[in-house]
mmCIF entry with sequence, helices, sheets and N, C-alpha, C, O atoms, coordinates in Angstrom:
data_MODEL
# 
_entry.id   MODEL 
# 
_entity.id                         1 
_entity.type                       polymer 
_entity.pdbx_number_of_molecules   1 
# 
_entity_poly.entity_id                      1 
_entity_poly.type                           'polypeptide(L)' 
_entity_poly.nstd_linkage                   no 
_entity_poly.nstd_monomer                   no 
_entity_poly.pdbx_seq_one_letter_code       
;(UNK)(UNK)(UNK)(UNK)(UNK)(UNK)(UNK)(UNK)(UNK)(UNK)(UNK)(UNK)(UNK)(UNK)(UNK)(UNK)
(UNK)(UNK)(UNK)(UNK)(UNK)(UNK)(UNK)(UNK)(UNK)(UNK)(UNK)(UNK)(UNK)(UNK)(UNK)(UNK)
(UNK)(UNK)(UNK)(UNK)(UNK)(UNK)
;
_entity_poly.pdbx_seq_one_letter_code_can   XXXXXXXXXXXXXXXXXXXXXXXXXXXXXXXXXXXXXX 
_entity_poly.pdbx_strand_id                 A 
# 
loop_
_entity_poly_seq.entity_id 
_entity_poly_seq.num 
_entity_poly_seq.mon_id 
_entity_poly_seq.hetero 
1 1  UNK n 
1 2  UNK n 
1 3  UNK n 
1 4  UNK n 
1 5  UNK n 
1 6  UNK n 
1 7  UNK n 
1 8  UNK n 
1 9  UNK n 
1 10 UNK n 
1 11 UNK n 
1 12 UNK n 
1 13 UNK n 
1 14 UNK n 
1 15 UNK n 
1 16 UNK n 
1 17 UNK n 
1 18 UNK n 
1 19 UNK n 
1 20 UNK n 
1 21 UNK n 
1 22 UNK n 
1 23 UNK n 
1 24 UNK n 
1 25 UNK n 
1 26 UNK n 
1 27 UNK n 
1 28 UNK n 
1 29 UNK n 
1 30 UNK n 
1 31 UNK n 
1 32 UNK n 
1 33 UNK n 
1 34 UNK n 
1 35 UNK n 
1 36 UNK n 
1 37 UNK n 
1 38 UNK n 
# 
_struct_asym.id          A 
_struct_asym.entity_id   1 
# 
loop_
_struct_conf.conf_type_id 
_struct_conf.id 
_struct_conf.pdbx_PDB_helix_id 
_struct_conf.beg_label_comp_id 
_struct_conf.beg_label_asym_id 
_struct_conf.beg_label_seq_id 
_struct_conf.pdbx_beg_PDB_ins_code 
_struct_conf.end_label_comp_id 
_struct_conf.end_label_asym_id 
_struct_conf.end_label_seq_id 
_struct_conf.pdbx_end_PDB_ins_code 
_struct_conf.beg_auth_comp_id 
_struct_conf.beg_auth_asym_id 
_struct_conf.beg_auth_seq_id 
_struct_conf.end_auth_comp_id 
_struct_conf.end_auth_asym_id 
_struct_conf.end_auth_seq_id 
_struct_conf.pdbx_PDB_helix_class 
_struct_conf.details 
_struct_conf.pdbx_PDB_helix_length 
HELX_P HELX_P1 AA1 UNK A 11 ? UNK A 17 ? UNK A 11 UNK A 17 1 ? 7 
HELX_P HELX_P2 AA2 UNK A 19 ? UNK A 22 ? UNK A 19 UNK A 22 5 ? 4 
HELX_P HELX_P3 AA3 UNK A 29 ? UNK A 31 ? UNK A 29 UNK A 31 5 ? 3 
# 
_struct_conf_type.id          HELX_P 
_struct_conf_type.criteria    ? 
_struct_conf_type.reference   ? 
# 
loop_
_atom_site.group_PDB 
_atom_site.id 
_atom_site.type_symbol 
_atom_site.label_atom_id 
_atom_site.label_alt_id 
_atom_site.label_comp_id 
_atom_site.label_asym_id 
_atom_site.label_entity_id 
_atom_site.label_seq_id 
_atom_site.pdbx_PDB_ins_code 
_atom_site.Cartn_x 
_atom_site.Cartn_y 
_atom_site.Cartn_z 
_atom_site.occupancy 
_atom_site.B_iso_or_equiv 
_atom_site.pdbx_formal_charge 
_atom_site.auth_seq_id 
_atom_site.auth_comp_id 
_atom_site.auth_asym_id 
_atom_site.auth_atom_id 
_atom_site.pdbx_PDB_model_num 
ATOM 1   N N  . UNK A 1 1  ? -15.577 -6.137 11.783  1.00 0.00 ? 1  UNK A N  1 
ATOM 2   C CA . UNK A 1 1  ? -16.007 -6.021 10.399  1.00 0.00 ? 1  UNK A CA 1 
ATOM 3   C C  . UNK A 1 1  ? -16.079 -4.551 10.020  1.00 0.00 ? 1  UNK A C  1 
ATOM 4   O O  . UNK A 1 1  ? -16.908 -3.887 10.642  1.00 0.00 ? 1  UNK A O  1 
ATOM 5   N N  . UNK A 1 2  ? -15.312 -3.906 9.058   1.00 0.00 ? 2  UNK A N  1 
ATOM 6   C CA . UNK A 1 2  ? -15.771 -2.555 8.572   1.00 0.00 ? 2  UNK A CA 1 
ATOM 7   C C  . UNK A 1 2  ? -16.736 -3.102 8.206   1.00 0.00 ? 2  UNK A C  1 
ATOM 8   O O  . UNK A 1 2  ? -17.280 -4.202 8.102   1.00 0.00 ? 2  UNK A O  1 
ATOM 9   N N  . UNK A 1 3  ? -16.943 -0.957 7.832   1.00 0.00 ? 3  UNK A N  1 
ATOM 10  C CA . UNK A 1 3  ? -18.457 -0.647 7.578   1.00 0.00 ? 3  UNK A CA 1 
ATOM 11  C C  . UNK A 1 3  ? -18.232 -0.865 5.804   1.00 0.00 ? 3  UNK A C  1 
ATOM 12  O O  . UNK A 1 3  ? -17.195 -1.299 5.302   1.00 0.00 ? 3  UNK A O  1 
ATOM 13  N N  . UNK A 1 4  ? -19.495 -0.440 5.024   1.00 0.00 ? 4  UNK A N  1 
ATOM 14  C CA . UNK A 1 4  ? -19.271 -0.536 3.954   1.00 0.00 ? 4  UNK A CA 1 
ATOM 15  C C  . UNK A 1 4  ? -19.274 0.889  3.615   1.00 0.00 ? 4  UNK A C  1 
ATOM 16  O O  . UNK A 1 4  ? -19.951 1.709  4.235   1.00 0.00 ? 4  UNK A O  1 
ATOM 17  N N  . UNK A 1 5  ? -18.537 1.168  2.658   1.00 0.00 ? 5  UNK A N  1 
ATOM 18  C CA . UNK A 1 5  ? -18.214 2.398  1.984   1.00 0.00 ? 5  UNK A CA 1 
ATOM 19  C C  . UNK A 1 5  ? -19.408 2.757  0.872   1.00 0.00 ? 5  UNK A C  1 
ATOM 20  O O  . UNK A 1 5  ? -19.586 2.159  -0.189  1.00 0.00 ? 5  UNK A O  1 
ATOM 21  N N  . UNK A 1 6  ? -20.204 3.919  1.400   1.00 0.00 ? 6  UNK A N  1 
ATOM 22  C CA . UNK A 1 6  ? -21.362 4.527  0.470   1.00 0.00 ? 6  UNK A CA 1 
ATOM 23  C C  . UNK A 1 6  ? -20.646 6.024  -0.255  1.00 0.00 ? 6  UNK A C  1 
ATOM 24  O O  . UNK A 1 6  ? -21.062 6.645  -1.233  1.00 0.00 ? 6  UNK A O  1 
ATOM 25  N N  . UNK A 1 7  ? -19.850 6.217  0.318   1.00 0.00 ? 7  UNK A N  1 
ATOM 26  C CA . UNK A 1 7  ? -19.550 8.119  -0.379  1.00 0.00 ? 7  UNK A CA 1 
ATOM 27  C C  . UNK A 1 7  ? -18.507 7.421  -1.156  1.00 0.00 ? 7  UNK A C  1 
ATOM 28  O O  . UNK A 1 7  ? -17.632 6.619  -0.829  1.00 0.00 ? 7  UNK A O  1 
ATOM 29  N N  . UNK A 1 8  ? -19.113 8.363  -3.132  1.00 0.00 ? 8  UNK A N  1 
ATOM 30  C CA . UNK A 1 8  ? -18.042 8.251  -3.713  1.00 0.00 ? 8  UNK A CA 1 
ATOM 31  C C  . UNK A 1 8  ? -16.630 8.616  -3.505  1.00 0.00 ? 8  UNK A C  1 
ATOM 32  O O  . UNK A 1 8  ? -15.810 7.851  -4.014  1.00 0.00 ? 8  UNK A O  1 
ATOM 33  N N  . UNK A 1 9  ? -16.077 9.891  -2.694  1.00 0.00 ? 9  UNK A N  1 
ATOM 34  C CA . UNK A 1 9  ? -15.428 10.215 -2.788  1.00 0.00 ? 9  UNK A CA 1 
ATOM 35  C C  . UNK A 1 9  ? -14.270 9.757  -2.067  1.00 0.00 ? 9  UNK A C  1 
ATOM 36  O O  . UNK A 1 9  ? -13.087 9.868  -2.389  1.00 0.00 ? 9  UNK A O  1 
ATOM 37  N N  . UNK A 1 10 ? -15.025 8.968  -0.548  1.00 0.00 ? 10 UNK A N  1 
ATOM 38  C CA . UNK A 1 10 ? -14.214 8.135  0.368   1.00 0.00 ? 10 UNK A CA 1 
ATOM 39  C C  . UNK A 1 10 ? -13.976 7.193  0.061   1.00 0.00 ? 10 UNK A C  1 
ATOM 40  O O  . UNK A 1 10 ? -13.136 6.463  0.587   1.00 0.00 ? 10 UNK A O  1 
ATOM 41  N N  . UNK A 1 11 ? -15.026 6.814  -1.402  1.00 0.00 ? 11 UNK A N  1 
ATOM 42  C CA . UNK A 1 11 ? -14.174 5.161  -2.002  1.00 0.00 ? 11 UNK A CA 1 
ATOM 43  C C  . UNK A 1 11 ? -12.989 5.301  -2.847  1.00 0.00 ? 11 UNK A C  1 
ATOM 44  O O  . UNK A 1 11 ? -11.947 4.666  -2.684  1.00 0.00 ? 11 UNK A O  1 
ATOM 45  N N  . UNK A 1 12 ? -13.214 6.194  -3.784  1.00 0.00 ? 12 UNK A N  1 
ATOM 46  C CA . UNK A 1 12 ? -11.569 6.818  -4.606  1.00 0.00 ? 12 UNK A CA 1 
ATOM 47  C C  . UNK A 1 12 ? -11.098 7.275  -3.555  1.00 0.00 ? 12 UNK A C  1 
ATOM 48  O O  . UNK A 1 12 ? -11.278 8.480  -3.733  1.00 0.00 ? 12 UNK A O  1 
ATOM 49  N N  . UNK A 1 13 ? -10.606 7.171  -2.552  1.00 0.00 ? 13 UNK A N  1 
ATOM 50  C CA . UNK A 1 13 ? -9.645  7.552  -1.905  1.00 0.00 ? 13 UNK A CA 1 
ATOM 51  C C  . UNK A 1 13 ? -9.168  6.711  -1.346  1.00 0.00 ? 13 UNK A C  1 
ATOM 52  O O  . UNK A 1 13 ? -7.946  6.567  -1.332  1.00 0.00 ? 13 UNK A O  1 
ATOM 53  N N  . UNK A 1 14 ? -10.369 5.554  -0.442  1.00 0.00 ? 14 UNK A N  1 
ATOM 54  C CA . UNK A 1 14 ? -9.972  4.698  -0.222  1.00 0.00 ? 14 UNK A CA 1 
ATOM 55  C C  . UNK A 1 14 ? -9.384  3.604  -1.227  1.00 0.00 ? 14 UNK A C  1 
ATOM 56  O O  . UNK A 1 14 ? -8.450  2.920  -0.808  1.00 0.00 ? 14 UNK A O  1 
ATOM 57  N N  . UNK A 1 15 ? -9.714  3.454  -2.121  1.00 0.00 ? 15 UNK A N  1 
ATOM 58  C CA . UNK A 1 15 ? -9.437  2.739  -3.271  1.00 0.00 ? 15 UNK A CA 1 
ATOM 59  C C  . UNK A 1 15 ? -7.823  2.921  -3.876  1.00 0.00 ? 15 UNK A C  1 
ATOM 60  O O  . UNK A 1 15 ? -7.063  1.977  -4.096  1.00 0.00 ? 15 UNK A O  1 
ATOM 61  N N  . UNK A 1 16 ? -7.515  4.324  -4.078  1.00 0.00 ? 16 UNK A N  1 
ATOM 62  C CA . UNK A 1 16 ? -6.486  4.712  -4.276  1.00 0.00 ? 16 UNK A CA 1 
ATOM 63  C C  . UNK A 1 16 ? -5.196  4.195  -3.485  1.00 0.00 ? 16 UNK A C  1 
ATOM 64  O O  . UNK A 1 16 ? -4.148  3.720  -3.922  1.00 0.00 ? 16 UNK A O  1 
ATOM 65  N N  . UNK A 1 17 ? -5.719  4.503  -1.861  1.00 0.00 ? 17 UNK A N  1 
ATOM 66  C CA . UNK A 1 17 ? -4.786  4.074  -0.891  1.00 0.00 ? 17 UNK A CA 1 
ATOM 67  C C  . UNK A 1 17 ? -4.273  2.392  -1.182  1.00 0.00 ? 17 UNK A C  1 
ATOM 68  O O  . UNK A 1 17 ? -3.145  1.908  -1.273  1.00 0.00 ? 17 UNK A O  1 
ATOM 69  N N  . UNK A 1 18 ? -5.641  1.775  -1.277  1.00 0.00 ? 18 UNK A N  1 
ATOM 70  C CA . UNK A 1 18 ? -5.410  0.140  -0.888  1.00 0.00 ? 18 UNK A CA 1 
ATOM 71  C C  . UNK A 1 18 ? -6.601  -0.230 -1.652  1.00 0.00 ? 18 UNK A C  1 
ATOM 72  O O  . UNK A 1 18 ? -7.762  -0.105 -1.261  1.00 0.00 ? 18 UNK A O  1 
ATOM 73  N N  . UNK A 1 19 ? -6.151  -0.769 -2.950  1.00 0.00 ? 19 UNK A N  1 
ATOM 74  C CA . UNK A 1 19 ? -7.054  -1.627 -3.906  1.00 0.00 ? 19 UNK A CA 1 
ATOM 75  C C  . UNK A 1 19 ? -8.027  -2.548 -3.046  1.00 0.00 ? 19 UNK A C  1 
ATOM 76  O O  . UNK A 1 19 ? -9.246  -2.550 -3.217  1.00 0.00 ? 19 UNK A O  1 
ATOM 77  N N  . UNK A 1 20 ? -7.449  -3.233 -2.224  1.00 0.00 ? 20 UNK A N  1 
ATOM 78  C CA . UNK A 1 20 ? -8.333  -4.129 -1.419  1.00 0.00 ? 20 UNK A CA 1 
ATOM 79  C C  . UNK A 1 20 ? -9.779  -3.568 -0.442  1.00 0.00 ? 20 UNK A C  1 
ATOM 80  O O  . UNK A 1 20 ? -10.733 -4.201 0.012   1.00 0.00 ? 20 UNK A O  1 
ATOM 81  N N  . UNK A 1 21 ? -9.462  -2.302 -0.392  1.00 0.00 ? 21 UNK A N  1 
ATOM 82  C CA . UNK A 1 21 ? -10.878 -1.453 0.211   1.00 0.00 ? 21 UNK A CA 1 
ATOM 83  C C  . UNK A 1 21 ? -12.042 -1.488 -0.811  1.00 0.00 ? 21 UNK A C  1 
ATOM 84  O O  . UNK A 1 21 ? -13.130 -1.101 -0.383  1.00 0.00 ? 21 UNK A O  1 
ATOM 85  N N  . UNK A 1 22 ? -11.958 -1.963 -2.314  1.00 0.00 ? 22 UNK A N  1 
ATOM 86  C CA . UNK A 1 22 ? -13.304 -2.064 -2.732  1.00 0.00 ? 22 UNK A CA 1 
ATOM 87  C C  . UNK A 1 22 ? -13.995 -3.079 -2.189  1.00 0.00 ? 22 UNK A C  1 
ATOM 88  O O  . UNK A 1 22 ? -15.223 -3.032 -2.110  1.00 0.00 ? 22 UNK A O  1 
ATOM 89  N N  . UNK A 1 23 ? -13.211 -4.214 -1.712  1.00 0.00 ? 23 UNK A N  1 
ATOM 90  C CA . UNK A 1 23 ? -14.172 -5.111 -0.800  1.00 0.00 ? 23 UNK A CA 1 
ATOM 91  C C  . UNK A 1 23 ? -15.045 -4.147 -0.076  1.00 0.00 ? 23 UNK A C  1 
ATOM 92  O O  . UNK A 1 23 ? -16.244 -4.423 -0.118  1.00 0.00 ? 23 UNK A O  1 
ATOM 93  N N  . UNK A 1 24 ? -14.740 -3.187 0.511   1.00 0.00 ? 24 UNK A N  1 
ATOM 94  C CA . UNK A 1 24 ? -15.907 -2.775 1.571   1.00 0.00 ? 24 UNK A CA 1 
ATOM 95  C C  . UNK A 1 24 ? -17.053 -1.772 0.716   1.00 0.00 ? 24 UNK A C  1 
ATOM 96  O O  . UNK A 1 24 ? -18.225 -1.876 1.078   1.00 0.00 ? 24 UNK A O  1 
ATOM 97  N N  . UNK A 1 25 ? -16.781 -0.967 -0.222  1.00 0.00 ? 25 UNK A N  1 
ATOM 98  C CA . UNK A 1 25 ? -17.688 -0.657 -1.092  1.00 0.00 ? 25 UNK A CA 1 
ATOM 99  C C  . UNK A 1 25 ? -19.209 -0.809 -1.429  1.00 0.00 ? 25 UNK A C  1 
ATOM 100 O O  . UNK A 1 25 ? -19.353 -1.726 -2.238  1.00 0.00 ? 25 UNK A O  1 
ATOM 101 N N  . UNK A 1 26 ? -20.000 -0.412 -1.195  1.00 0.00 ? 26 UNK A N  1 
ATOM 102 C CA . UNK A 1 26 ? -21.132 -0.503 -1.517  1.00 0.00 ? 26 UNK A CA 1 
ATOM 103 C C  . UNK A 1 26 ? -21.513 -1.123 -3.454  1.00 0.00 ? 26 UNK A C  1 
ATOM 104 O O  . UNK A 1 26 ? -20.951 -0.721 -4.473  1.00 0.00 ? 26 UNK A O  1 
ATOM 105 N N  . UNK A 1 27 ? -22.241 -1.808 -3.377  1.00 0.00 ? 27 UNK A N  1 
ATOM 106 C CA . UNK A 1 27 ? -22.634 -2.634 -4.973  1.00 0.00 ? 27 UNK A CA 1 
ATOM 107 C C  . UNK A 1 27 ? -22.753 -1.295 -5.867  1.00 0.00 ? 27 UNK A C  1 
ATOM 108 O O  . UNK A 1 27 ? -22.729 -1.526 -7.076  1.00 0.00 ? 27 UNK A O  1 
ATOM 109 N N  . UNK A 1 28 ? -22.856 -0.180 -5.565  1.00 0.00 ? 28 UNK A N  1 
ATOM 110 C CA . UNK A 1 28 ? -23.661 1.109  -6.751  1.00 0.00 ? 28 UNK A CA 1 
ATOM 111 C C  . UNK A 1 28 ? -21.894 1.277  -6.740  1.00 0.00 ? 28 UNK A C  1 
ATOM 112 O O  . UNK A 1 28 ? -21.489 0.864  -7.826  1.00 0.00 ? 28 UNK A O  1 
ATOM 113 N N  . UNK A 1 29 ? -20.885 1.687  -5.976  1.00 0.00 ? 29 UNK A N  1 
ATOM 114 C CA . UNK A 1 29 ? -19.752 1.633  -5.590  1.00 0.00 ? 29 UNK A CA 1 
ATOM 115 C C  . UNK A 1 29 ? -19.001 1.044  -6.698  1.00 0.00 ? 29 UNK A C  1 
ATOM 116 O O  . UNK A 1 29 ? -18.408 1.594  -7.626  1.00 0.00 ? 29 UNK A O  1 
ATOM 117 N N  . UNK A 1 30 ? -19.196 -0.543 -6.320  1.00 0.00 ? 30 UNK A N  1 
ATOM 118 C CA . UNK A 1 30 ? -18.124 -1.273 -7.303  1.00 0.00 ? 30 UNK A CA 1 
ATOM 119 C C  . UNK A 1 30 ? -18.848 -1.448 -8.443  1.00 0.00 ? 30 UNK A C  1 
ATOM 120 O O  . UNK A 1 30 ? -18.436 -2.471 -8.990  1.00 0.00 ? 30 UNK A O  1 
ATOM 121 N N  . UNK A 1 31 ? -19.793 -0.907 -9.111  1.00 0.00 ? 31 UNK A N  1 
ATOM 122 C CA . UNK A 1 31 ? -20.276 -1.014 -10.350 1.00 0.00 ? 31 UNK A CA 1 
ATOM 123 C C  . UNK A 1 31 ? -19.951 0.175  -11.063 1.00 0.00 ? 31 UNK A C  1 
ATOM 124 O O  . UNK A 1 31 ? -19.932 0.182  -12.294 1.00 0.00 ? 31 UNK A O  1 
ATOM 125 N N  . UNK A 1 32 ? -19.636 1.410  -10.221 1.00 0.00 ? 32 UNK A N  1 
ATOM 126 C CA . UNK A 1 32 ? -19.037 2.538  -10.906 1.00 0.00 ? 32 UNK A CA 1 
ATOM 127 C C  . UNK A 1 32 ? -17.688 2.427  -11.581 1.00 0.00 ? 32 UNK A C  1 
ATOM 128 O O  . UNK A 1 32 ? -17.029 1.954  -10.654 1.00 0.00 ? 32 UNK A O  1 
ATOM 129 N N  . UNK A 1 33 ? -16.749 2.572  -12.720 1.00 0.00 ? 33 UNK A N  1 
ATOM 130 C CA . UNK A 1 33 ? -15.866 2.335  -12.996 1.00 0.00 ? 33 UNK A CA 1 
ATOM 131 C C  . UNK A 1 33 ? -14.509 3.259  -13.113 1.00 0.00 ? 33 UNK A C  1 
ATOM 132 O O  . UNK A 1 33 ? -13.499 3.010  -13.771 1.00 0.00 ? 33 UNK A O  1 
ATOM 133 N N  . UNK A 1 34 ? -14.807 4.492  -12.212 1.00 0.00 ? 34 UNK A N  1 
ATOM 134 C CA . UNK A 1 34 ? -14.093 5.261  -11.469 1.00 0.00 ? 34 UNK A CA 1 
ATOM 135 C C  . UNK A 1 34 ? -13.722 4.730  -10.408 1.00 0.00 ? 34 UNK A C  1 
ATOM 136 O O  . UNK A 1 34 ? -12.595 4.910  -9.945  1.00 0.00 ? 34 UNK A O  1 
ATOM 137 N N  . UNK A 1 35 ? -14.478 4.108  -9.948  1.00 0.00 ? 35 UNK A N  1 
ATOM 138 C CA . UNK A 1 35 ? -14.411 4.158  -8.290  1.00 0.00 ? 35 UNK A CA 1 
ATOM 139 C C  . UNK A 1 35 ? -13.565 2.773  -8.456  1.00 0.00 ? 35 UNK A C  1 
ATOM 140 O O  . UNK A 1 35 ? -12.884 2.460  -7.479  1.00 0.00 ? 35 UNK A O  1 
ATOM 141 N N  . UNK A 1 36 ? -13.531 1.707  -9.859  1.00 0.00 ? 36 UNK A N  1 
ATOM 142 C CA . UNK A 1 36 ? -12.855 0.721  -9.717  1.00 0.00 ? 36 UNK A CA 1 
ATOM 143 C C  . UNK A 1 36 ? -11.649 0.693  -10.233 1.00 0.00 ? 36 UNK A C  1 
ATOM 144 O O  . UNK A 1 36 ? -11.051 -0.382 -10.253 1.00 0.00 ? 36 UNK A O  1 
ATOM 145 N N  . UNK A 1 37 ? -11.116 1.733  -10.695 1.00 0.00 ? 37 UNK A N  1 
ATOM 146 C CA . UNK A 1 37 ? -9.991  1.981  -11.863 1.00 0.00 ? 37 UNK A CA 1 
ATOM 147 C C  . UNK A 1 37 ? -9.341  3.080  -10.765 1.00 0.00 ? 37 UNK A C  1 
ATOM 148 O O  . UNK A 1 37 ? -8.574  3.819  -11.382 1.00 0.00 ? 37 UNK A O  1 
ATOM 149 N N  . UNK A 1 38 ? -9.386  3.334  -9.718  1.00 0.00 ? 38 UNK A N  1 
ATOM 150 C CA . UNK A 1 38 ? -8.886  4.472  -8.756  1.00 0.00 ? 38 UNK A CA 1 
ATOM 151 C C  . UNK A 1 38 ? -7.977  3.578  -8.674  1.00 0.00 ? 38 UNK A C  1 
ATOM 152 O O  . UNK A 1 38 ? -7.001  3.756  -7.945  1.00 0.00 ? 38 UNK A O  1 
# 
């Protein structure tokens, strides 16, 4: 099981790479709409 993703900056990145990494995202994470539009 990954971990869940807390740093904004590793989630736009991760996000960027592979849409499917907001699954691992922390809830403050996928409620940001940067971090979901990456």
């Amino acid at each position: 099981m990954a971990e869940t993703i807390t740093d904004k900056t590793e989630a736009l990145a991760a996000v960027k790479n592979d849409g499917g990494a907001l699954e691992h995202a922390s809830d403050e994470l996928k409620a940001d709409k940067e971090v979901v539009m990456a």
